[in-house]
Wavefront OBJ file of the C-alpha trace (Angstrom):
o trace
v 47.959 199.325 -140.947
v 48.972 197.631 -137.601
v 51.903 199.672 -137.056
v 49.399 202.915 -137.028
v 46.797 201.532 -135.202
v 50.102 200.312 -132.749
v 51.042 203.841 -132.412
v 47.653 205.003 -131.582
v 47.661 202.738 -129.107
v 50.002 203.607 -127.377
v 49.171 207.337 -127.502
v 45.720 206.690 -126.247
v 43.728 207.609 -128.743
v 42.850 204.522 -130.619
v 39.373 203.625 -131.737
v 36.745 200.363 -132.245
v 38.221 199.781 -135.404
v 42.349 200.082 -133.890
v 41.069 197.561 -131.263
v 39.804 195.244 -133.404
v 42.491 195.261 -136.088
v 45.318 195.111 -133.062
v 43.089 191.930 -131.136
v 42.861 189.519 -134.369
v 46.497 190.211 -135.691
v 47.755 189.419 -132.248
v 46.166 186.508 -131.939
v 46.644 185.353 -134.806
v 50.361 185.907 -134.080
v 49.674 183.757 -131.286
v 48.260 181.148 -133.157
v 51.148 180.966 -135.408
v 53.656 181.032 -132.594
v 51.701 178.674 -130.407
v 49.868 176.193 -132.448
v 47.351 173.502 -130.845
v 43.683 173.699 -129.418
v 44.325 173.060 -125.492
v 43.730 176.731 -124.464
v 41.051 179.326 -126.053
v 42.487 182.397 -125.764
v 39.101 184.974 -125.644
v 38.942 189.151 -126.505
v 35.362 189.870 -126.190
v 33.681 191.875 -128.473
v 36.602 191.288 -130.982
v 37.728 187.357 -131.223
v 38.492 184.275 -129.694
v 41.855 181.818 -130.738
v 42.700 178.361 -130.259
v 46.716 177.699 -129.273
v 49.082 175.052 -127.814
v 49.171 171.912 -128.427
v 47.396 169.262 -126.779
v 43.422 168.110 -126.567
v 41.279 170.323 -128.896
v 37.881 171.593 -128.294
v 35.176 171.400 -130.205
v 31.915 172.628 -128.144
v 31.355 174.239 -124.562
v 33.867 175.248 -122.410
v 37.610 174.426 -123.201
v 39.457 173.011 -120.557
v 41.715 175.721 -120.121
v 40.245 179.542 -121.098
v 42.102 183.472 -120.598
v 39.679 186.246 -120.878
v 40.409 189.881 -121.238
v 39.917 192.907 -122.795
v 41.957 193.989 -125.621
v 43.755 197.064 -124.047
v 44.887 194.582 -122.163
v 45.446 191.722 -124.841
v 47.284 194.364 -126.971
v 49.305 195.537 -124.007
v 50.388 192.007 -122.944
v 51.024 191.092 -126.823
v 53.514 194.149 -127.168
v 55.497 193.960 -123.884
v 53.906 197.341 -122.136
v 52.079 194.768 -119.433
v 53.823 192.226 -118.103
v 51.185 188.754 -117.338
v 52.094 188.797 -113.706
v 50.990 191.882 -113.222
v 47.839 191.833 -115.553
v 47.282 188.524 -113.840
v 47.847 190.094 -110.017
v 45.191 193.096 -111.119
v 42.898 190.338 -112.305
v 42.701 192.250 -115.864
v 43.412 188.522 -116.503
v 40.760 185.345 -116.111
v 42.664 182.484 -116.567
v 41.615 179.449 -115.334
v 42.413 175.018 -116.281
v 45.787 173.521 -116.887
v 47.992 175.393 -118.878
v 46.233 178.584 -118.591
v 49.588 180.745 -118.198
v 50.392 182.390 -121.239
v 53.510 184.407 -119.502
v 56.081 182.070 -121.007
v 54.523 183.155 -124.738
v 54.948 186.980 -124.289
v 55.564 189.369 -125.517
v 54.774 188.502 -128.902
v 56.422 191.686 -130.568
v 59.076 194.325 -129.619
v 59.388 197.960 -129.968
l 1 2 3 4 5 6 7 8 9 10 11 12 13 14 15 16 17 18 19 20 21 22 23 24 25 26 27 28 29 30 31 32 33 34 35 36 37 38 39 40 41 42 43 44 45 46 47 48 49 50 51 52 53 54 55 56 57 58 59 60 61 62 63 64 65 66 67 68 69 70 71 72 73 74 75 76 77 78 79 80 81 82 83 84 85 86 87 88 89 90 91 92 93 94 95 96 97 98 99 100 101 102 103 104 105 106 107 108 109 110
């Protein structure tokens, strides 16, 4: 199922439901790559992670937050949008230590 949704993606004709599958298997991928609690990782409408180590969250605002969309999310995930640039076009609100998630992507190839 991801590897459809993937492709249309990437051919621009995804839908809600493509979005939504892409977002949580991405971050869950990001979960499982980057365990911990020190950064929330947020995809509004779709979901919000938890990953890298350190001081873990429980209520409020985390001490270090990224916000985005998931066209953006997915792109960054899969290597078609590199973080600098995502970051530069402020498709990207990062903010609090450890906020960079560039070292992390992509996630997947191909």
């Amino acid at each position: 199922m991801v590897g459809p949704a993937l492709h249309r993606f990437r051919a621009g004709t995804s839908d809600d439901d493509d979005l939504r599958l892409l977002t949580k298997h991405l971050l869950a991928v990001l979960v499982a790559t980057a365990p911990g609690g020190a950064v929330e990782v947020r995809v509004p409408p779709y979901a919000a992670a938890q990953c890298l180590p350190g001081t873990r969250h429980t209520r409020g605002t985390p001490p270090a937050a990224v916000e985005m969309d998931a066209p953006t999310w997915i792109a960054l995930a899969v290597g078609d949008l590199d973080w600098t640039e995502a970051t530069r076009e402020a498709r990207v609100v990062a903010s609090g230590e450890r906020s960079d998630l560039g070292h992390l992507l992509p996630l997947v190839t191909g």
